[in-house]
C-alpha positions in Angstrom: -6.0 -5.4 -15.8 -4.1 -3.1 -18.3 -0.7 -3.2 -19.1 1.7 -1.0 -17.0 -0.9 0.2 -14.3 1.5 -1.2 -11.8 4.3 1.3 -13.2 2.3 3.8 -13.0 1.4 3.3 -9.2 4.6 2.4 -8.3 5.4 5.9 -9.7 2.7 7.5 -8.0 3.7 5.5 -4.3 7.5 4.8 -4.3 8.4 2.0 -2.2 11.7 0.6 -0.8 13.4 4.0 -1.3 15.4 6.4 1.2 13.7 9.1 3.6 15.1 12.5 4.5 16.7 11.0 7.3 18.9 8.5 5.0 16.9 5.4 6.6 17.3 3.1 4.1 13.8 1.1 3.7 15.3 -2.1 1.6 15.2 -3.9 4.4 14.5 -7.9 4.8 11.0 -8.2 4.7 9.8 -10.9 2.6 6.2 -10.1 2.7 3.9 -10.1 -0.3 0.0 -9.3 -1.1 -1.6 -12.0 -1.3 -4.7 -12.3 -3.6 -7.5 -11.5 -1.2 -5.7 -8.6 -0.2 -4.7 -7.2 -4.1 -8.8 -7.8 -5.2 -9.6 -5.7 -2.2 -7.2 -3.0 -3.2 -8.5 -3.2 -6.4 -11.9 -2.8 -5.0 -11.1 0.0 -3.2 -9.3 1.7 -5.9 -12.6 1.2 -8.3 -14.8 2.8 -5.4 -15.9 6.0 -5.9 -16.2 7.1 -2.5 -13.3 5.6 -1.2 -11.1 9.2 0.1 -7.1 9.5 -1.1 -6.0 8.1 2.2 -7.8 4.8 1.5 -6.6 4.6 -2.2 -3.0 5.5 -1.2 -2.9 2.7 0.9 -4.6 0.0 -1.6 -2.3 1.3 -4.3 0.5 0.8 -2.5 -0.7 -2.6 -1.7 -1.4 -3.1 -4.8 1.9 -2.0 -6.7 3.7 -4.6 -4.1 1.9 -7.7 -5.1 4.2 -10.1 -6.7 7.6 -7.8 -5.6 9.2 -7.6 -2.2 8.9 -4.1 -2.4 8.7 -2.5 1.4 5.7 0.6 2.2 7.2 3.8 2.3 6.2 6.3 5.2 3.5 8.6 2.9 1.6 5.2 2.4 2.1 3.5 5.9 0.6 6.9 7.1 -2.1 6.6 4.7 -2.9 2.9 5.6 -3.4 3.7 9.1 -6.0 6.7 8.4 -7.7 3.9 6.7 -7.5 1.5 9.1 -8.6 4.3 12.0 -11.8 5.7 9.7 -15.3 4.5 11.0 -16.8 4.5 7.7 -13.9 2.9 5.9 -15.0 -0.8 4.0 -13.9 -4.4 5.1 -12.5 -4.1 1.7 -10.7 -0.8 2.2 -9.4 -2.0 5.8 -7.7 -5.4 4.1 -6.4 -3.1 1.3 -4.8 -0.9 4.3 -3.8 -3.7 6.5 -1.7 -5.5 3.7 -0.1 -2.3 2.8 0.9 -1.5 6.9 2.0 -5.3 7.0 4.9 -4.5 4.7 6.8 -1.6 6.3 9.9 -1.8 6.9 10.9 -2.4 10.7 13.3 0.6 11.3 16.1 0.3 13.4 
């Protein structure tokens, strides 16, 4: 993998940072992706039919492997387009699912 992809996704899908509504999404939530789930968001992210909503969610997946980063609300929304799609890949789905795992509960 090259150097600094991760910064630049986590750029491109902030996670653990405030909404509009001051909800504050560094919450306690330990979760991580695992390895399945980070080669299946690197899958999807390599697919060139994969559509934005599916490589929103596998980025943001992605860009939380190995931090306890939280899914922000663009990317949750994302994941669950993905995981909704009839034509969306086991791949894509685990990419998705991982992603969804790791929001935040809000309170």
């Amino acid at each position: 993998m090259v150097r600094g992809v991760g910064a630049r996704i986590r750029s491109l899908f902030p996670v653990g940072r405030n909404d509009r509504e001051g909800v504050s999404y560094m919450a306690n939530n330990p979760r991580q992706t695992g390895p399945r789930a980070a080669s299946a968001a690197g899958k999807t992210l390599a697919s060139p039919t994969a559509t934005k909503a599916q490589k929103a969610a596998a980025a943001s997946a992605l860009a939380q492997t190995g931090s306890k980063d939280q899914t922000g609300p663009r990317a949750a929304s994302a994941a669950g387009k993905t995981l909704a799609s009839p034509t969306a890949t086991k791949a894509q789905k685990a990419a998705a699912a991982s992603a969804l795992a790791q929001t935040p509960n809000r309170k």
